[in-house]
C-alpha positions in Angstrom: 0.0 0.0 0.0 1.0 3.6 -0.7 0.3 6.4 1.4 -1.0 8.7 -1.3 -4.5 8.5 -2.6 -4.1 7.2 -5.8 -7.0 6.8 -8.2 -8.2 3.4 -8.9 -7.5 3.7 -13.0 -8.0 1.3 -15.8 -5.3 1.7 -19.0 -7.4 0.0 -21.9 -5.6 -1.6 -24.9 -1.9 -0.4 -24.2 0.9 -2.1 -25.7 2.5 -3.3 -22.7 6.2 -3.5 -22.7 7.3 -5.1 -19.5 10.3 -4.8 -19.1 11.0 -8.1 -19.5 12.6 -8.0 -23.0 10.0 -9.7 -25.0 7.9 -8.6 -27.5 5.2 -6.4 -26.7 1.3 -7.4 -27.0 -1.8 -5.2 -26.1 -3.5 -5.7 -22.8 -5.3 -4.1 -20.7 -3.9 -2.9 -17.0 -5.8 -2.5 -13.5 -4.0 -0.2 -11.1 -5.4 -0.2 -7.6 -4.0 1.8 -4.3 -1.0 2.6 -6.1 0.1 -0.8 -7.5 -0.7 -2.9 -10.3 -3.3 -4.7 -9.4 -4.0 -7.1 -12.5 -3.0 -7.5 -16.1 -5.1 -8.8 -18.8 -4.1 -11.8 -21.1 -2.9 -10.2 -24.5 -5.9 -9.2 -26.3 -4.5 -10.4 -29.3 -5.1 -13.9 -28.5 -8.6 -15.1 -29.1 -11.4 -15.3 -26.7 -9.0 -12.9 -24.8 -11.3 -11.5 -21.4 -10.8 -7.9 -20.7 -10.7 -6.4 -17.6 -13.0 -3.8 -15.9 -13.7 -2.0 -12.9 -17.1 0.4 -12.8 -15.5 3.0 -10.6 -12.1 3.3 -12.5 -10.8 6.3 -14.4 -10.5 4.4 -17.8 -7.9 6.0 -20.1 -8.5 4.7 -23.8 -4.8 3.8 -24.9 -5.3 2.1 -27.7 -1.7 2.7 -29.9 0.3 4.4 -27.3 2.8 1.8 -25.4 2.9 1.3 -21.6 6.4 1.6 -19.8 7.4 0.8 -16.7 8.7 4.5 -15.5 11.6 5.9 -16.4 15.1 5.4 -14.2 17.6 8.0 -14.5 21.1 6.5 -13.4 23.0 9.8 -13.4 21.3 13.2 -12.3 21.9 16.4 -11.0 18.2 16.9 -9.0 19.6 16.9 -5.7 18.3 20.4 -4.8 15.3 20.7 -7.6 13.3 17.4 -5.7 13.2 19.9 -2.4 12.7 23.0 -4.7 11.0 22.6 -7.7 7.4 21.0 -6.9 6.8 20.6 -11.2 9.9 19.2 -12.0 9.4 19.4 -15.6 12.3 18.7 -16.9 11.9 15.2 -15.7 8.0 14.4 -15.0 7.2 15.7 -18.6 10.0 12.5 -20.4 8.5 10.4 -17.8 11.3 9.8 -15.4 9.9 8.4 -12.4 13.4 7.6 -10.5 16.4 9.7 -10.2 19.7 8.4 -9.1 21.5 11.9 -7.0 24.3 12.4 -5.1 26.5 11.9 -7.9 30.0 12.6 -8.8 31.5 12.4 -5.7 30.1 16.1 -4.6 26.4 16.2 -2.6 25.0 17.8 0.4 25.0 15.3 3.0 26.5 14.3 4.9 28.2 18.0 5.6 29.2 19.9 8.6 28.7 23.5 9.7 31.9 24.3 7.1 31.6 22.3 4.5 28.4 22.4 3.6 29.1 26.1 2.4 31.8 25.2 0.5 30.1 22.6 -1.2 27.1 24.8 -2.1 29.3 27.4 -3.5 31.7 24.8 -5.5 28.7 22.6 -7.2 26.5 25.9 -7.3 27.0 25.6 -11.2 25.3 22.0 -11.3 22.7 22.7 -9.0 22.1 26.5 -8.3 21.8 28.1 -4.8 17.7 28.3 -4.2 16.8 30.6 -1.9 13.7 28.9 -0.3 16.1 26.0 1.4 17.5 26.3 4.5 20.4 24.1 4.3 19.7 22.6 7.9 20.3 19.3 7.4 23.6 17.6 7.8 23.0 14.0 8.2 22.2 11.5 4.8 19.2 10.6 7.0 18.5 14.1 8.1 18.3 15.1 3.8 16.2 12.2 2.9 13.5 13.5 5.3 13.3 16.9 3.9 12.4 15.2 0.9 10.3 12.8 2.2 8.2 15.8 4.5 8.5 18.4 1.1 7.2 15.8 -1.1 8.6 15.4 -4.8 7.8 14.8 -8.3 10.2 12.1 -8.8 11.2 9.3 -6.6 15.5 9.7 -5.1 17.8 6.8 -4.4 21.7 8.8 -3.0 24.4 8.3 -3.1 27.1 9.2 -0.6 29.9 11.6 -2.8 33.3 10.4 -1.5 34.7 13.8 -2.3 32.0 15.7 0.6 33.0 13.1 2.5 37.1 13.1 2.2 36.4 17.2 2.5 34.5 16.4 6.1 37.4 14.6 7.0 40.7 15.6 5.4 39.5 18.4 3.6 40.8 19.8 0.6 44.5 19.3 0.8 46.6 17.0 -1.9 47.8 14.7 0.2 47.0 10.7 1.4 44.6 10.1 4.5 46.2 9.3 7.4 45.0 6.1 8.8 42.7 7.7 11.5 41.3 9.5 9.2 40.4 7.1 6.6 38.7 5.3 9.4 36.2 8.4 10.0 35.8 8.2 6.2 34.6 4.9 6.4 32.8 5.2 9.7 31.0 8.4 7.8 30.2 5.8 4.7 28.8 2.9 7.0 26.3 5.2 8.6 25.4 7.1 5.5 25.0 3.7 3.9 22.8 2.6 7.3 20.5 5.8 6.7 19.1 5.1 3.5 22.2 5.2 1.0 22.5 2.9 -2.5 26.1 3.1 -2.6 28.8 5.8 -2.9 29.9 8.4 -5.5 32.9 9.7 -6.9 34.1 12.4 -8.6 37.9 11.8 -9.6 38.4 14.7 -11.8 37.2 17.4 -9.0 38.8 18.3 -5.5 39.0 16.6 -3.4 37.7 13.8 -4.1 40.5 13.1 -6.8 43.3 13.3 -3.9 41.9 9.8 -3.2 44.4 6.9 -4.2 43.3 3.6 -5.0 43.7 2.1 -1.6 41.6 4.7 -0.2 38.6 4.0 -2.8 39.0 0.2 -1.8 38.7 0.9 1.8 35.4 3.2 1.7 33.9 0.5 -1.3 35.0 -2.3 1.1 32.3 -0.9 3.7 29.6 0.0 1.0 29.8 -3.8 -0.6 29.4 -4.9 3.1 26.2 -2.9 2.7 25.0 -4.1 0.2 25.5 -1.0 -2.0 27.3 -0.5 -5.4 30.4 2.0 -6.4 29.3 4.7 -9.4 32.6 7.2 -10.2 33.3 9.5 -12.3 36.8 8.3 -12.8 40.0 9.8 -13.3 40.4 10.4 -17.0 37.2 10.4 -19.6 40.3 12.0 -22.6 43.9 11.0 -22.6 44.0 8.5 -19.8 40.3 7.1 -20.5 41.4 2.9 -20.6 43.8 3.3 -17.7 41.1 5.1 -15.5 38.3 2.8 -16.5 40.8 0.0 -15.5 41.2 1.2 -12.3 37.8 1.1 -11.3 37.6 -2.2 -12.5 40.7 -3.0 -10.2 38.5 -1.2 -7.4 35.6 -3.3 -7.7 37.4 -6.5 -7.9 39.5 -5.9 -4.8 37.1 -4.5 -2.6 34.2 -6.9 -4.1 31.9 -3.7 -4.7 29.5 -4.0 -7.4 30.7 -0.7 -10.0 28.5 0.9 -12.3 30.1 2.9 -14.7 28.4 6.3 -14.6 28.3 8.2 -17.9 30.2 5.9 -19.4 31.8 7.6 -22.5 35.2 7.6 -24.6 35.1 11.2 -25.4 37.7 13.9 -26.7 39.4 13.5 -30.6 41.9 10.7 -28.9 39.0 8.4 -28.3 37.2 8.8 -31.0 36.3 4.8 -32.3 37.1 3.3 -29.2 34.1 2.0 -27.1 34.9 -1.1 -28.1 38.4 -0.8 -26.3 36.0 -0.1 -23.3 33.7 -2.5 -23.7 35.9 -5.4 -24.3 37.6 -4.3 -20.7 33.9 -4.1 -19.7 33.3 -7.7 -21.2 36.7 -9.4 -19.4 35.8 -8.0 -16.3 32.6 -9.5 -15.6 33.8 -13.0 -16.9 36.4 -12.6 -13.9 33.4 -12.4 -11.6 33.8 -8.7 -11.4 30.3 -7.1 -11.3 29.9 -4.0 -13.6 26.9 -1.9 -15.0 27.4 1.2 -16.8 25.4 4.6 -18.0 25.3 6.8 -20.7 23.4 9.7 -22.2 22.4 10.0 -25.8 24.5 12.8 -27.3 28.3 14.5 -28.1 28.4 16.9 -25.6 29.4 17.2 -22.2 28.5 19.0 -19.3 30.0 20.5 -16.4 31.8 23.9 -14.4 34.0 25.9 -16.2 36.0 25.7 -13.0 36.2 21.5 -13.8 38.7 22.5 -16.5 41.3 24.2 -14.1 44.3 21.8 -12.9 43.4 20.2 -9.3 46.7 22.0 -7.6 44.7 25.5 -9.0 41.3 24.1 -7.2 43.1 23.4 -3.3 41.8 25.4 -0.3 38.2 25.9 -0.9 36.5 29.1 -3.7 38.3 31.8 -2.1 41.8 30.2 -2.4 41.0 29.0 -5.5 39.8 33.0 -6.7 43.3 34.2 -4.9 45.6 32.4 -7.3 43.7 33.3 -10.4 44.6 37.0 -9.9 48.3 36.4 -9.7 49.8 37.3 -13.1 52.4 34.4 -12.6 50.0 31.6 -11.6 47.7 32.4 -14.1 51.0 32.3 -16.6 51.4 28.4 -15.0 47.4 27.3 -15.1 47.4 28.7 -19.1 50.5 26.4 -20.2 48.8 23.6 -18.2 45.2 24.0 -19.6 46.6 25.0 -22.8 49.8 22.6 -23.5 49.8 19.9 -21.3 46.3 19.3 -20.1 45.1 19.2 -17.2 44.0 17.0 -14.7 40.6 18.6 -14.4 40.3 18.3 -17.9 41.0 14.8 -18.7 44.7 15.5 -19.7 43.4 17.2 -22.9 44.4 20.4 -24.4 41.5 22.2 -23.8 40.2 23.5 -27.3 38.3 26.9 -26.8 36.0 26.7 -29.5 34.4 23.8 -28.0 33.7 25.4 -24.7 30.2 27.1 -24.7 28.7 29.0 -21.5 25.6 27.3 -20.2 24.5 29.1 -17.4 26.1 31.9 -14.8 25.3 32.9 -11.5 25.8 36.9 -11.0 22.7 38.1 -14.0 25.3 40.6 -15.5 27.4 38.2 -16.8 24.1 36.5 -18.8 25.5 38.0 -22.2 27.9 35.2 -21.5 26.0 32.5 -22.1 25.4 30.9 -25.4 29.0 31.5 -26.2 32.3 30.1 -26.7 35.3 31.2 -24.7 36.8 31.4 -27.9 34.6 33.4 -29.7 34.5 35.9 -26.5 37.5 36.5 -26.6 37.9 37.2 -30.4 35.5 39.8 -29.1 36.8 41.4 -26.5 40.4 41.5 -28.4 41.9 39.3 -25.7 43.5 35.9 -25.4 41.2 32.6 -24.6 42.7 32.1 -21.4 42.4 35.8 -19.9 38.6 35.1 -20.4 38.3 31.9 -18.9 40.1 33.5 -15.6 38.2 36.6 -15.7 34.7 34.8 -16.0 35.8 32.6 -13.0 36.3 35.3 -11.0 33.6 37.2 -11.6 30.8 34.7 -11.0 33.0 33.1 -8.2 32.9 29.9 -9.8 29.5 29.5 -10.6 29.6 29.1 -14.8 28.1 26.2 -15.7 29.3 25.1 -19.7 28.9 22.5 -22.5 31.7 20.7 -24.0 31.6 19.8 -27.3 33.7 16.8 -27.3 31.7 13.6 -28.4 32.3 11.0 -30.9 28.7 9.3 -32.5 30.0 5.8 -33.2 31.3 6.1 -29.2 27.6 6.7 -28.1 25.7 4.0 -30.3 28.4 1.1 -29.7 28.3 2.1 -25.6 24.2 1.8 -25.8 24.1 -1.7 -27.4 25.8 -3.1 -24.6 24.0 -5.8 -22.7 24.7 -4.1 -19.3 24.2 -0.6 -20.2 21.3 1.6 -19.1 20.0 5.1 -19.0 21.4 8.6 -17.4 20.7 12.2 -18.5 23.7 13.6 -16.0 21.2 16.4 -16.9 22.5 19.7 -15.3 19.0 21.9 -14.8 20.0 25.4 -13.7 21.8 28.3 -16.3 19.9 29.9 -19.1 21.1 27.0 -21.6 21.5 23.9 -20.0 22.4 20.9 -21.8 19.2 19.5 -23.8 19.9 16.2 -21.5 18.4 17.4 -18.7 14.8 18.0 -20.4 15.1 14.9 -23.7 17.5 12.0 -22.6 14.3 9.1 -22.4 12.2 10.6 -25.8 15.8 10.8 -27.7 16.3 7.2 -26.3 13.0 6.4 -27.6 12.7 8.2 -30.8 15.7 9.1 -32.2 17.8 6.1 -31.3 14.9 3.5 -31.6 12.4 4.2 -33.8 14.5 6.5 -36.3 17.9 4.5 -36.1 16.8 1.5 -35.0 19.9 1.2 -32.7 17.8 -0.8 -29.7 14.5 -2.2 -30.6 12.0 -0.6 -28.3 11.2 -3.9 -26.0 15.5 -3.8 -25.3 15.2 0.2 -24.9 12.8 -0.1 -21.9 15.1 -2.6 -20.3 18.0 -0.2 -20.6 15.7 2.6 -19.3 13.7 0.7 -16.5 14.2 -2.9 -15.7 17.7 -3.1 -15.5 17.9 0.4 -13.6 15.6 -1.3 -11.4 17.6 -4.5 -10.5 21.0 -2.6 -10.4 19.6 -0.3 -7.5 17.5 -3.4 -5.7 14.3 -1.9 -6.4 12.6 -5.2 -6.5 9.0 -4.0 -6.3 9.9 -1.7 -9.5 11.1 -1.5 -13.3 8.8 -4.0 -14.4 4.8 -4.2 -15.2 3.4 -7.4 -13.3 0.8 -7.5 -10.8 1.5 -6.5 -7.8 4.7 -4.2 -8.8 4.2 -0.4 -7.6 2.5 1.2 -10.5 5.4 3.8 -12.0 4.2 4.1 -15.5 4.7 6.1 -18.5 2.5 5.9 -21.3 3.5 7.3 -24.9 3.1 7.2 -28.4 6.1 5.1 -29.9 5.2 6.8 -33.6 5.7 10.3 -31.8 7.8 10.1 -28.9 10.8 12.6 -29.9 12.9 15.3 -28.1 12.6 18.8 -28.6 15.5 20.1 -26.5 18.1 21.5 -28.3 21.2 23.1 -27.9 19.5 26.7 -28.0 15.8 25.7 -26.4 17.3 22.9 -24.0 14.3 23.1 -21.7 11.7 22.4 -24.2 9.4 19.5 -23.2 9.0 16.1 -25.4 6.2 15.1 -27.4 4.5 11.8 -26.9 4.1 11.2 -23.8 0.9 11.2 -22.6 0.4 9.9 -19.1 3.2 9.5 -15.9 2.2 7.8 -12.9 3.9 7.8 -10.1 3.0 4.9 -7.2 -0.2 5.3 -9.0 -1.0 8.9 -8.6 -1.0 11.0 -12.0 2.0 13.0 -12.5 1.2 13.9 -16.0 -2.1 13.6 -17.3 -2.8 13.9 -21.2 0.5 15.5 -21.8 0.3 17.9 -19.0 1.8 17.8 -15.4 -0.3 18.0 -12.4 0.0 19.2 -8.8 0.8 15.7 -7.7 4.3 15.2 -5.7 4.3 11.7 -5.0 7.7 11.3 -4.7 10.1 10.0 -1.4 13.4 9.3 -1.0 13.6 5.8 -1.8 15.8 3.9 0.9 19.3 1.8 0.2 19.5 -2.4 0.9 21.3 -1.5 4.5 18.5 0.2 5.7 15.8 -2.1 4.5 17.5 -5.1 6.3 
């Protein structure tokens, strides 16, 4: 039973696609106090019995398909579930789960200190709303605002390594000592005991990159025992892509933590033609007993901070440390040659290539004539060299420049898709002026562009990608699937019209296609438009369902 009063409705006629992987057939589908409570034979088959119930809402859905809803592996909602009660971006493609907490930066568990230095060094990804408090401190403390705020979507967390390492170590380039790695890990049992999935990493920001191997092991060691699973973003997605995706398979294997593979992509010209080098690393893993999953999101470009790109030695000793250096003629002499020549840490040991850098979203309003623009083609503007702009903007919204990087390779993102242990994130970035269209189209351009126009997944294998296996990977066992008695997340759409309309310059525009979301059985999205519904919770990890 749910605790929301969810409609008794009856779906007539849908073409049901389960989840299961077979081929779809047309049914009809009872849903009763927020679960499924009976599925009709296929109606295909002859002297097939229908069902019906005189006080359901019956929606006609004869032609449109019936999903199980939507799971989104990799987003950046953390602070828009507590904020945003529509939640378009998400409700209207028919997400129904978000995965947060990702990339090894998060808001709990904090203390009094960090928390404000995590607010103003991920304010790019997730904005700074004013309406939120910031009490909480605890993993069990945040997962109860959600749950007494209600939200749109559904959560499952994940503890970020790199809040945590900053709790403990803070933000210094150096190894834990030994009593301090065991506060990390004490920090990461009772996160995991309060509701966590598994833990986060984000090996290209500080500080969660000053981690070395062992001390990944240690704190996945403790999450395993949990019964959780390791998702990082790992060291090198550029130059040093094989070698860093090898080293989280050496994680997993050592510390006998399942890893899934978040946004797993070969980007950057070096990569280009080489998922299969991934894949097969991917493929010999798991036949070692080695249990991986990955992500991905359907398109070239990235998205992060503008600050991501600076080298980690640059990023040491919090925002104001970091803005400090910037203004020294002779550091910023050192950080130019490094982005510029060498590449940087922070951005994957790749030359950074200006024209591919384009301004998403800012914090202070007067730099909004920013955004929509390359550094490089501001600074053919302005008459000055790339790198001048790139410190000057950093300073001047303290950080807070959220961009695009335009660095993906096509036959990368259809070979990393057809793999049999691949599913669905939109690592969807919601706040700026021009987010990246993945926030608002990931599931229809799953469904549309890459099924029914490409025909790169059929669309019974596309729902497993985007909701079954999702489903099982997190341990939601009473989810992903459509079976009676499974909690009624559903998304019902048009598989002849399903498409995204986000684009690079309109990234927040909404689908078409989908026509209801359901959400533990209350309507979401009715006939193509969102209701006042927020039957959302944060979900709870395997350690605290024990």
């Amino acid at each position: 039973m749910t605790p929301h009063a969810a409609p008794e409705i009856l779906l007539r006629g849908a073409l049901i696609l389960d989840g299961s992987g077979a081929a779809p057939g047309t049914a009809d589908v009872l849903l009763r106090d927020g679960v499924i409570a009976a599925v009709s034979g296929r109606l295909e088959t002859p002297g097939a019995r229908r069902l019906d119930s005189p006080g359901a809402r019956r929606i006609e859905a004869d032609g449109l398909a019936l999903a199980p809803g939507f799971i989104d592996m990799h987003a950046h909602s953390d602070l828009a579930v507590l904020a945003d009660g529509d939640h378009l971006a998400k409700t209207l493609q028919g997400v129904t789960t978000e995965v947060i907490g990702q990339d090894g930066l998060s808001y709990a568990p904090v203390t009094d200190e960090t928390t404000t230095i995590i607010r103003q060094q991920i304010a790019g990804w997730n904005g700074e709303p004013a309406e939120l408090d910031f009490a909480w401190r605890s993993v069990g403390e945040y997962l109860a605002e959600i749950d007494s705020r209600g939200a749109a979507t559904h959560v499952a967390y994940l503890l970020p390594q790199g809040t945590i390492r900053m709790n403990v170590v803070g933000t210094e380039n150096r190894a834990a000592t030994a009593d301090e790695l065991a506060r990390m890990r004490e920090q990461v049992a009772r996160g995991m005991a309060e509701g966590a999935f598994g833990l986060s990493s984000g090996l290209t920001y500080v500080p969660g990159m000053f981690a070395a191997t062992d001390e990944l092991v240690a704190l996945c060691e403790v999450v395993a025992g949990h019964g959780g699973y390791y998702s990082p973003h790992q060291r090198s997605y550029g130059a040093g892509a094989l070698a860093a995706y090898q080293e989280m398979v050496e994680i997993g294997a050592r510390s006998g933590c399942p890893v899934h593979l978040t946004h797993a992509t070969m980007n950057f010209p070096e990569n280009r033609g080489r998922a299969g080098e991934l894949l097969s690393l991917v493929d010999d893993a798991i036949a070692r007993g080695v249990d991986i999953t990955l992500d991905s999101y359907p398109y070239l470009p990235g998205s992060t901070t503008l600050s991501a790109l600076l080298p980690s030695r640059a990023a040491t000793g919090g925002v104001e440390a970091t803005l400090e250096r910037l203004t020294d003629a002779d550091e910023r002499a050192r950080i130019t040659h490094q982005v510029e020549v060498l590449g940087s840490d922070g951005c994957h040991g790749v030359p950074v290539d200006w024209t591919g850098i384009e301004i998403a979203g800012v914090r202070h309003d007067h730099l909004r004539d920013r955004v929509g623009r390359t550094i490089a083609d501001l600074a053919a503007t302005e008459h000055r060299p790339p790198a001048d702009v790139f410190f000057d903007l950093l300073i001047q919204d303290r950080l807070g420049t959220s961009i695009l990087q335009h660095v993906g390779d096509e036959e990368n993102v259809r070979t990393v898709m057809r793999h049999a242990r691949h599913m669905g994130g939109s690592d969807g970035i919601l706040v700026g002026d021009k987010p990246h269209p993945r926030g608002a189209g990931t599931f229809a351009r799953y469904l549309g562009h890459y099924v029914r126009e490409q025909g790169v997944l059929s669309l019974a294998e596309a729902v497993v990608h985007l909701c079954a296996r999702p489903a099982q990977r997190l341990g939601l066992r009473d989810r992903g699937t459509i079976a009676e008695g499974k909690v009624a997340d559903l998304v019902l759409f048009d598989p002849e019209t399903i498409a995204d309309r986000a684009t690079i310059d309109q990234p927040r525009l909404a689908p078409t296609g989908i026509h209801e979301v359901l959400s533990e059985g209350m309507p979401v999205v009715t006939e193509g438009v969102r209701t006042d519904a927020r039957p959302g919770r944060a979900l709870r990890g395997p350690a605290w369902r024990r």
